[in-house]
RORO-183055 format. One record per atom (N, C-alpha, C): residue in one letter; x, y, z. Coordinates in pm, whole numbers, plus 50000, padded with zeros to 5 digits. Layout:
RORO-183055
aXYZ ...
***
This chain:
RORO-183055
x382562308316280 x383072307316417 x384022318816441 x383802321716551 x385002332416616 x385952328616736 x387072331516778 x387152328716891 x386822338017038 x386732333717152 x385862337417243 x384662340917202 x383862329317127 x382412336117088 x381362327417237 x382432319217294 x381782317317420 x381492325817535 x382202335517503 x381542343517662 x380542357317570 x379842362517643 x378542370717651 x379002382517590 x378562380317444 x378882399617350 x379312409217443 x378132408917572 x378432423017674 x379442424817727 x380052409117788 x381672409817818 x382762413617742 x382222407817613 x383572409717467 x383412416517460 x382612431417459 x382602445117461 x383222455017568 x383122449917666 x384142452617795 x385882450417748 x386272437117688 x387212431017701 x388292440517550 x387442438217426 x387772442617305 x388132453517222 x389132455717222 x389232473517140 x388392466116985 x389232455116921 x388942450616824 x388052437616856 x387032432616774 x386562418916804 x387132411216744 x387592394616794 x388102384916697 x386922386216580 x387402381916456 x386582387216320 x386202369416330 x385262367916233 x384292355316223 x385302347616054 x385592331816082 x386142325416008 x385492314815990 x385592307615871 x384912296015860 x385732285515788 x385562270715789 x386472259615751 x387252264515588 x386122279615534 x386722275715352 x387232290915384 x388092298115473 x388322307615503 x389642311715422 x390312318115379 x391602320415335 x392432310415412 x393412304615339 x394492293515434 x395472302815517 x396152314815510 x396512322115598 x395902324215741 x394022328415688 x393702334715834 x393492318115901 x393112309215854 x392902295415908 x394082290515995 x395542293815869 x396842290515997 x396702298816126 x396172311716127 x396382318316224 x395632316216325 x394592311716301 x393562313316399 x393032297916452 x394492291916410 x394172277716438 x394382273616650 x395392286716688 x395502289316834 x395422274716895 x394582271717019 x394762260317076 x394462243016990 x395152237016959 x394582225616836 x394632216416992 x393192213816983 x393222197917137 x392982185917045 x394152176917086 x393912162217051 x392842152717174 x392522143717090 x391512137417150 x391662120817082 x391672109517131 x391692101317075 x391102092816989 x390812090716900 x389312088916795 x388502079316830 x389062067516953 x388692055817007 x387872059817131 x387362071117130 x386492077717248 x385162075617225 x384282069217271 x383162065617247 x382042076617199 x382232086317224 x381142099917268 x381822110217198 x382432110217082 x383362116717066 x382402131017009 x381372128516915 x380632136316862 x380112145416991 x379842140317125 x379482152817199 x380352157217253 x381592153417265 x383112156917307 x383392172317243 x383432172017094 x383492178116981 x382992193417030 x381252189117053 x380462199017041 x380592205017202 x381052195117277 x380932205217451 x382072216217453 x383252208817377 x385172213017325 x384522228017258 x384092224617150 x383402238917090 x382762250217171 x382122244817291 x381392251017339 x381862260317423 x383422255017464 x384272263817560 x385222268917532 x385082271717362 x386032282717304 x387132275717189 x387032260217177 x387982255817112 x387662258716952 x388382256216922 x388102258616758 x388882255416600 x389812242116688 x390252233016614 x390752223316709 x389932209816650 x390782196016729 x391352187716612 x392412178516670 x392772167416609 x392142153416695 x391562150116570 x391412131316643 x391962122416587 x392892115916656 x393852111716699 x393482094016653 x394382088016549 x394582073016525 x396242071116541 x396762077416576 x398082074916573 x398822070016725 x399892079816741 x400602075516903 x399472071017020 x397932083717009 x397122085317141 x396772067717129 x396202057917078 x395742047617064 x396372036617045 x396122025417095 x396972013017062 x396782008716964 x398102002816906 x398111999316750 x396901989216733 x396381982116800 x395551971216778 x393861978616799 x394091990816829 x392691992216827 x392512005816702 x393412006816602 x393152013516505 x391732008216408 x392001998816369 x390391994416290 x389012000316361 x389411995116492 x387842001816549 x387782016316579 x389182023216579 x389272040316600 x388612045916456 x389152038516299 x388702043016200 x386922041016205 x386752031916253 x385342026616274 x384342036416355 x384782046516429 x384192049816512 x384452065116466 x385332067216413 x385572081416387 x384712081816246 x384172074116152 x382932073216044 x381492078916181 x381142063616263 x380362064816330 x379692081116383 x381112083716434 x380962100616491 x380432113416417 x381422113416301 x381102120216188 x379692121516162 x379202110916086 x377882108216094 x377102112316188 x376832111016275 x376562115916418 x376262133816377 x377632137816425 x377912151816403 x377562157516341 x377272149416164 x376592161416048 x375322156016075 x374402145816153 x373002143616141 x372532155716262 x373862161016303 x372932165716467 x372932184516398 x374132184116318 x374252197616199 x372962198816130 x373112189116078 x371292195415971 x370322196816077 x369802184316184 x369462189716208 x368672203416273 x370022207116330 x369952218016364 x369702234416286 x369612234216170 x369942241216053 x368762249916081 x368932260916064 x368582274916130 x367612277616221 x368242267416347 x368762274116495 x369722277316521 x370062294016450 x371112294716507 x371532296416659 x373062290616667 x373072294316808 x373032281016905 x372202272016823 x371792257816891 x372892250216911 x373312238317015 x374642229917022 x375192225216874 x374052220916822 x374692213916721 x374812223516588 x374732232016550 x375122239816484 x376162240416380 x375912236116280 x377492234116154 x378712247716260 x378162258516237 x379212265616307 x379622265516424 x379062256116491 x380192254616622 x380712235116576 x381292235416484 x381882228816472 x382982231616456 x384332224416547 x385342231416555 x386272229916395 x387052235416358 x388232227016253 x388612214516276 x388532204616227 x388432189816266 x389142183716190 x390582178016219 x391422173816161 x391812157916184 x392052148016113 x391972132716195 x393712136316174 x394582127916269 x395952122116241 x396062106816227 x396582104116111 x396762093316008 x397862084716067 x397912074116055 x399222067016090 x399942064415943 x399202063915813 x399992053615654 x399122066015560 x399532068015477 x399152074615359 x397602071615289 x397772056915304 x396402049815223 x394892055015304 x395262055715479 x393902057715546 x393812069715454 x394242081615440 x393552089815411 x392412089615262 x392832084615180 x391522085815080 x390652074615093 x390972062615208 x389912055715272 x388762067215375 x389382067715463 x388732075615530 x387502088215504 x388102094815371 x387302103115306 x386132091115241 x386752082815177 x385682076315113 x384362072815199 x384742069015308 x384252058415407 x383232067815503 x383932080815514 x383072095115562 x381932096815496 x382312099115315 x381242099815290 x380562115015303 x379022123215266 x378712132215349 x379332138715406 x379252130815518 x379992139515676 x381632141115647 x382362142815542 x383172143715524 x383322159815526 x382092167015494 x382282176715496 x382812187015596 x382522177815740 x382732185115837 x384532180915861 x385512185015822 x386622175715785 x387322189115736 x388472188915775 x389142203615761 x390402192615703 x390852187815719 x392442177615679 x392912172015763 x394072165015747 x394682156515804 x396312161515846 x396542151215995 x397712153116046 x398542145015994 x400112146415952 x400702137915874 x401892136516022 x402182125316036 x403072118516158 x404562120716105 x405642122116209 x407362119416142 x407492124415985 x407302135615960 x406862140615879 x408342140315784 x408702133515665 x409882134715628 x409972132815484 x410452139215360 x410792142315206 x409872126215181 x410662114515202 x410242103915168 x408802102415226 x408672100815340 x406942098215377 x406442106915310 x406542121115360 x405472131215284 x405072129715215 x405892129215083 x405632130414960 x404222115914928 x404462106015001 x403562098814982 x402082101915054 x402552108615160 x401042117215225 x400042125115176 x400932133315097 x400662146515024 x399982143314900 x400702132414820 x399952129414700 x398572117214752 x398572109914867 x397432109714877 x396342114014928 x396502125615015 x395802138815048 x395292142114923 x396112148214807 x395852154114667 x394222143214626 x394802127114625 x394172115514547 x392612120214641 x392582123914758 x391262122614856 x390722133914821 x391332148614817 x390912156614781 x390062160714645 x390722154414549 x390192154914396 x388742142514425 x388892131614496 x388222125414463 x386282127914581 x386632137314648 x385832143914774 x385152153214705 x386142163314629 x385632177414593 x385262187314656 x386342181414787 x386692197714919 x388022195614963 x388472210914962 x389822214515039 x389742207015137 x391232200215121 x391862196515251 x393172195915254 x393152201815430 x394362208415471 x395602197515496 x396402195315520 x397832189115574 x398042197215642 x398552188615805 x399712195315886 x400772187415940 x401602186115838 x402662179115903 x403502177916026 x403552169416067 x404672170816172 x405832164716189 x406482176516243 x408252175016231 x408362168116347 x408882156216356 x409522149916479 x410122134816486 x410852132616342 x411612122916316 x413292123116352 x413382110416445 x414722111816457 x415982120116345 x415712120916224 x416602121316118 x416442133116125 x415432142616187 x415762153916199 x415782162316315 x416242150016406 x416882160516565 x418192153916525 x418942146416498 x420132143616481 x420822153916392 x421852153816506 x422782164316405 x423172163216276 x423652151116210 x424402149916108 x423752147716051 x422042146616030 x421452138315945 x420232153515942 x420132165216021 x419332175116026 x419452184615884 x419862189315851 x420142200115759 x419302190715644 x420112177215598 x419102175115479 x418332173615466 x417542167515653 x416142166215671 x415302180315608 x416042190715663 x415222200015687 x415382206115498 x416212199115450 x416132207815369 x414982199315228 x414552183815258 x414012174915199 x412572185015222 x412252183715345 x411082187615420 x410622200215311 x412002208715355 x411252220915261 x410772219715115 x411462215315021 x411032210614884 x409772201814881 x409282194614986 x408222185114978 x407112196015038 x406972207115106 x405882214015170 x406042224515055 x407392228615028 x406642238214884 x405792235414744 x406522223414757 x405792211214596 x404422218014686 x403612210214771 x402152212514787 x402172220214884 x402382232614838 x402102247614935 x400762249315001 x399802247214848 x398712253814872 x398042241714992 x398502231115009 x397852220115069 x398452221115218 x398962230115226 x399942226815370 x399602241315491 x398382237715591 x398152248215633 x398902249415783 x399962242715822 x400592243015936 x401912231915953 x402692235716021 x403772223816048 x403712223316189 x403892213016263 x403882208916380 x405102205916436 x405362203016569 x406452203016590 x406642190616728 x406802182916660 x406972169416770 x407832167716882 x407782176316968 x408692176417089 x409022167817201 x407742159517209 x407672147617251 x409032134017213 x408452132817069 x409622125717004 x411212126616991 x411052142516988 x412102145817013 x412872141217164 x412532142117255 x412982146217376 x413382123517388 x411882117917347 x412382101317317 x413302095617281 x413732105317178 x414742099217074 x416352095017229 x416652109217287 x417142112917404 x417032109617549 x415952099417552 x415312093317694 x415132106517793 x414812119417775 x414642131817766 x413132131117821 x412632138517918 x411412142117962 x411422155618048 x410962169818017 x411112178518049 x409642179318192 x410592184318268 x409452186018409 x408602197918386 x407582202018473 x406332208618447 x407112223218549 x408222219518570 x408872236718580 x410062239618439 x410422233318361 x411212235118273 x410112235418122 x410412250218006 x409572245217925 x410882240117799 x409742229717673 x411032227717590 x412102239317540 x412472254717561 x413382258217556 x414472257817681 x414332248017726 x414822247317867 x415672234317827 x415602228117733 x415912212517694 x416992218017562 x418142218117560 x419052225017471 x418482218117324 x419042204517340 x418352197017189 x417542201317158 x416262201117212 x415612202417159 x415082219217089 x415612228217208 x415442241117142 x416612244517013 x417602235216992 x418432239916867 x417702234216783 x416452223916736 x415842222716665 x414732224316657 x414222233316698 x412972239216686 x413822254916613 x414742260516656 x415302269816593 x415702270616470 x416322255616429 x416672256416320 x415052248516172 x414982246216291 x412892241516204 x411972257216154 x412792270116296 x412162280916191 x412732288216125 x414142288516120 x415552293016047 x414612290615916 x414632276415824 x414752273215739 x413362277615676 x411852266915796 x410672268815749 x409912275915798 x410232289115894 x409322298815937 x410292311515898 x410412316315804 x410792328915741 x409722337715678 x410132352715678 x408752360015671 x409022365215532 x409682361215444 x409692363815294 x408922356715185 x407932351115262 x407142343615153 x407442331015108 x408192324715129 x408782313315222 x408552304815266 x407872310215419 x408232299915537 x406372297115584 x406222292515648 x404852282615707 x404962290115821 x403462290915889 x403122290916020 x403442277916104 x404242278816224 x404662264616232 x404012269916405 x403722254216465 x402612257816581 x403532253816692 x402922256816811 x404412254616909 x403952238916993 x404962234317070 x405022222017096 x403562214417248 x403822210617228 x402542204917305 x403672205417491 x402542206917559 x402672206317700 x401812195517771 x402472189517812 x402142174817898 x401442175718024 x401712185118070 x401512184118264 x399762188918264 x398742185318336 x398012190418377 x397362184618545 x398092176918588 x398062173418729 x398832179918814 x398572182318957 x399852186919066 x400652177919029 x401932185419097 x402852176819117 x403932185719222 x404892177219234 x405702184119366 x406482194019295 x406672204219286 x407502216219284 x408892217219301 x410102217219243 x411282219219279 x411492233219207 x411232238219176 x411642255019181 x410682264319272 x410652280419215 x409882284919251 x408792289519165 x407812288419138 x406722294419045 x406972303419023 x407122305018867 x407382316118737 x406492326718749 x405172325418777 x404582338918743 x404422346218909 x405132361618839 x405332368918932 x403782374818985 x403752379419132 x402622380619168 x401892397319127 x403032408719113 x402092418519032 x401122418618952 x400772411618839 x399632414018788 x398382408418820 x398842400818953 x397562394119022 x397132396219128 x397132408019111 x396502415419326 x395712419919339 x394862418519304 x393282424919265 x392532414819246 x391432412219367 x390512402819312 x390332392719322 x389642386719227 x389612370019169 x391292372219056 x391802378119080 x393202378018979 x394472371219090 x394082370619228 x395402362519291 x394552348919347 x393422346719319 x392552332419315 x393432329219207 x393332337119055 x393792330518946 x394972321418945 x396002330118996 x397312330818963 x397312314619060 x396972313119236 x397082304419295 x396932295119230 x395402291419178 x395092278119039 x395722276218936 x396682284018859 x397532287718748 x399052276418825 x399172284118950 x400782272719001 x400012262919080 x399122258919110 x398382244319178 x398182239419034 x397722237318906 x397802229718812 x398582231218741 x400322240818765 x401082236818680 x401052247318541 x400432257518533 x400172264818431 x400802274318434 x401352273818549 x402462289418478 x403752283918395 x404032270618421 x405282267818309 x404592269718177 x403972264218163 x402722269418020 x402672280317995 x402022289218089 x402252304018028 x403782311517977 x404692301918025 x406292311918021 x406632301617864 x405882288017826 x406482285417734 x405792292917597 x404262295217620 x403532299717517 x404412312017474 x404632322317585 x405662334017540 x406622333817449 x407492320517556 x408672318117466 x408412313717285 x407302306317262 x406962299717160 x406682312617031 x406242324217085 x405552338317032 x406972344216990 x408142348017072 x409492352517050 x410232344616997 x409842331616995 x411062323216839 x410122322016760 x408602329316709 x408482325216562 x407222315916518 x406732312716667 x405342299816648 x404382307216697 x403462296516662 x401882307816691 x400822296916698 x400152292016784 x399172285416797 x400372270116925 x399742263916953 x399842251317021 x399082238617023 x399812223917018 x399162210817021 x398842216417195 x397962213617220 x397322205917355 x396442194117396 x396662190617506 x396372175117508 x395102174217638 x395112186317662 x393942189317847 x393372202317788 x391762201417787 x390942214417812 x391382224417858 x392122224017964 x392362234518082 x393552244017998 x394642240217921 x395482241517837 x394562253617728 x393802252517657 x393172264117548 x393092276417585 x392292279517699 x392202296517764 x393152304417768 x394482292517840 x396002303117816 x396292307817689 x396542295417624 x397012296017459 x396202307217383 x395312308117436 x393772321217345 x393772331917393 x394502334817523 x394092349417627 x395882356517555 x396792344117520 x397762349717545 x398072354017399 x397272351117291 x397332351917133 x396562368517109 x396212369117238 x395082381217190 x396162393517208 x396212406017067 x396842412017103 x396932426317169 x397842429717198 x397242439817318 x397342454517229 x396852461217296 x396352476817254 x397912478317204 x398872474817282 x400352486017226 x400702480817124 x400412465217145 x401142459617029 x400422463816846 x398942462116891 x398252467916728 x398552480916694 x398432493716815 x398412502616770 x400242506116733 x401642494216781 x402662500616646 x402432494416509 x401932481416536 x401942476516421 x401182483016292 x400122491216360 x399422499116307 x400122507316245 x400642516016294 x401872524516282 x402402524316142 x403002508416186 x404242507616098 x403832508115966 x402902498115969 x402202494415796 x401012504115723 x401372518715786 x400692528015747 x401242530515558 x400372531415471 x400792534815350 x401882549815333 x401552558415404 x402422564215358 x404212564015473 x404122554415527 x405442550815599 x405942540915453 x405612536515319 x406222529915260 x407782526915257 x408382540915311 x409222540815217 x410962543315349 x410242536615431 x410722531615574 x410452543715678 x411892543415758 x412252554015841 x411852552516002 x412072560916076 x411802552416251 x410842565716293 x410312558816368 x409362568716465 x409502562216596 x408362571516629 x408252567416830 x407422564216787 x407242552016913 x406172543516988 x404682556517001 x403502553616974 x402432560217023 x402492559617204 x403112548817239 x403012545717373 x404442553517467 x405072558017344 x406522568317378 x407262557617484 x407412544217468 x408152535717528 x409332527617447 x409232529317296 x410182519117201 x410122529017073 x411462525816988 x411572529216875 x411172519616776 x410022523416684 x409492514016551 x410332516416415 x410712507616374 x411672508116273 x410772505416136 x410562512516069 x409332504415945 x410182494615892 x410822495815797 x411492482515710 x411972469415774 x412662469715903 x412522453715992 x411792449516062 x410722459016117 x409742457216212 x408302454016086 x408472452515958 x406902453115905 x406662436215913 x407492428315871 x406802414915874 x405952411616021 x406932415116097 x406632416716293 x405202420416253 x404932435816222 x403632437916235 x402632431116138 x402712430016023 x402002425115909 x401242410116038 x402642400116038 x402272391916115 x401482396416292 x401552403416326 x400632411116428 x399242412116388 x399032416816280 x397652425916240 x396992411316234 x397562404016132 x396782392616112 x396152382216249 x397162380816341 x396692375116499 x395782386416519 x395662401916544 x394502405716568 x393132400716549 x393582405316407 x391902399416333 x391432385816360 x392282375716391 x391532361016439 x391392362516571 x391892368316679 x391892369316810 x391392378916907 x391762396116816 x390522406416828 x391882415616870 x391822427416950 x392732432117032 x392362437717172 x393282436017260 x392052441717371 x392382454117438 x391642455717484 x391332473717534 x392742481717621 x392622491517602 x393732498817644 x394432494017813 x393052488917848 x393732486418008 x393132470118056 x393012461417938 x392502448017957 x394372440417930 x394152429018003 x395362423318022 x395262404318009 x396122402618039 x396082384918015 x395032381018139 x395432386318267 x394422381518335 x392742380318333 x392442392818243 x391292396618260 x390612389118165 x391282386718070 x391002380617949 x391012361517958 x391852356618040 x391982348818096 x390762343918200 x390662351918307 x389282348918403 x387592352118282 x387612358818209 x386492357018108 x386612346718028 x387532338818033 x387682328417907 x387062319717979 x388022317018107 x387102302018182 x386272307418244 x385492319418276 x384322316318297 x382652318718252 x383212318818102 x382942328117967 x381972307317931 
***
């Protein structure tokens, strides 16, 4: 799978200096964190879920979570586990038989990364058991209130499912237990957390970031003009979530940015964030109009924000939500060609230059993680052409 492998080679050739490069479920766990971009939850109690999966795939997604936890009522978990076997099944009978057509709906490779979220430790080496086969199509599991004490019981039975399956599987925990938005009780959270995700490094391909919960804990609900750095609490802990566990020394985790709620109108009390310059041309001020009629430009100003503290990819909960998150991951001509720059072999040994674009000074020795971490979003996302932009890339996504 690639991403944007939904719209027409001829367009991605228009659009692409670089092409997103092709990844698959047993891919390096680095390029997998990276290229994990829009993750859509879906609830596992969805009847149709197997063609859900494959239509989701079809419009560019390329990792979901299905959902036994918060999305579903506690009383209908038995039949969510029940149905998420059902699906599975489904999904790998419609895989084989599809097996070299390529290209065809059902296709092992347009199967997105497919992750279930767990409510107790035990579903998980049930679940594998109970999969069966179709387990294969099964990338790992979401771990809930993610904390030293739970984890550790997650993790070792992730380990127990894994050994007993005989395929990688991923963990992505998520951070969003009271004990660690509270002040007095944060630091050791965070510092439990870290010892329990390094114990199983190799098992841990993302941390999540429960903003939702957060904002609960607080009777806290952020409006569809405010994004969560707009909510103080909650942005001092998301800061200090990448202080500790998003450091670029070998360290820290890819940690994904917080989920966005809004995808209906609603009444407006500010003024809409995105300025109208880059949309005057075209079907580009159609865009922008549909962008503040559904609420998507607070989305676009938080994805930014999410990119400048340190996160990379997003929970989303609405289709309409992925195109931004994917147009806005893609990186642009200036940005590859410093990063390029910087991590040239014979710059080893630091020192500053100019920008190719003669607009900024590149610093090699503080600017290389910046780029290192750059190059790598290229290659899952592609880079785009000297004079291609969010919009353009954006109107080919949805109508790609």
């Amino acid at each position: 799978m690639h991403h944007f492998r939904h719209i027409s080679p001829l367009v991605r050739a228009e659009l692409f200096h670089q092409q997103p490069a092709d990844f698959t479920s047993g891919s390096p766990a680095p390029v997998l964190a990276a290229a994990l971009g829009a993750t859509l939850y879906s609830p596992a109690t969805r009847p149709h879920l197997a063609d859900d999966v494959l239509k989701q795939a079809a419009r560019g997604v390329v990792s979901m979570v299905l959902c036994l936890e918060d999305s579903i009522d506690d009383a209908d978990v038995a039949e969510g586990e029940a149905n998420l076997v059902r699906q599975f099944a489904e999904l790998d009978a419609r895989c084989a038989g599809s097996a070299g057509s390529a290209g065809s709906a059902g296709d092992t490779e347009d199967v997105p990364l497919l992750f279930v979220r767990v409510r107790e430790p035990e579903q998980i080496p049930d679940l594998v058991r109970r999969l069966g086969p179709s387990a294969r199509l099964l990338s790992g599991f979401v771990l809930p209130k993610f904390t030293e004490e739970r984890g550790t019981a997650f993790l070792e039975a992730l380990t127990r499912a894994e050994a007993a399956g005989g395929r990688r599987l991923f963990a992505m925990p998520v951070l969003e237990s009271p004990e660690l938005l509270h002040l007095e009780s944060r630091a050791d959270t965070l510092a439990g957390i870290a010892r329990t995700v390094d114990k199983y490094r190799e098992r841990v391909l993302a941390l999540r970031l429960g903003v939702t919960d957060f904002c609960s804990a607080y009777g806290l609900r952020r409006t569809p003009d405010m994004t969560a750095y707009d909510v103080q609490i909650v942005a001092a802990v998301i800061a200090d979530v990448v202080n500790v566990l998003g450091r670029s020394d070998g360290t820290g985790f890819t940690i994904t940015g917080p989920v966005w709620e809004y995808f209906r109108v609603q009444e407006r009390m500010f003024k809409p964030q995105l300025r109208r310059s880059p949309f005057m041309e075209g079907r580009a001020d159609q865009l922008r109009t549909t962008l503040i009629e559904h609420d998507l430009d607070g989305l676009l100003r938080e994805i930014g924000l999410d990119r400048a503290n340190g996160l990379l990819g997003k929970t989303c909960i609405h289709p309409s939500h992925v195109m931004p998150v994917h147009a806005l991951s893609v990186v642009s001509h200036e940005e590859f060609s410093d990063a390029r720059d910087i991590v040239r072999p014979d710059r080893d040994g630091g020192g500053v230059l100019r920008s190719a674009y003669t607009n900024k000074m590149n610093e090699v020795k503080p600017h290389r993680a910046w780029a290192e971490r750059t190059l790598l979003r290229a290659e899952v996302f592609g880079v785009a052409r000297e004079d291609i932009g969010f919009v353009e890339l954006l109107t080919a996504g949805l109508s790609g």
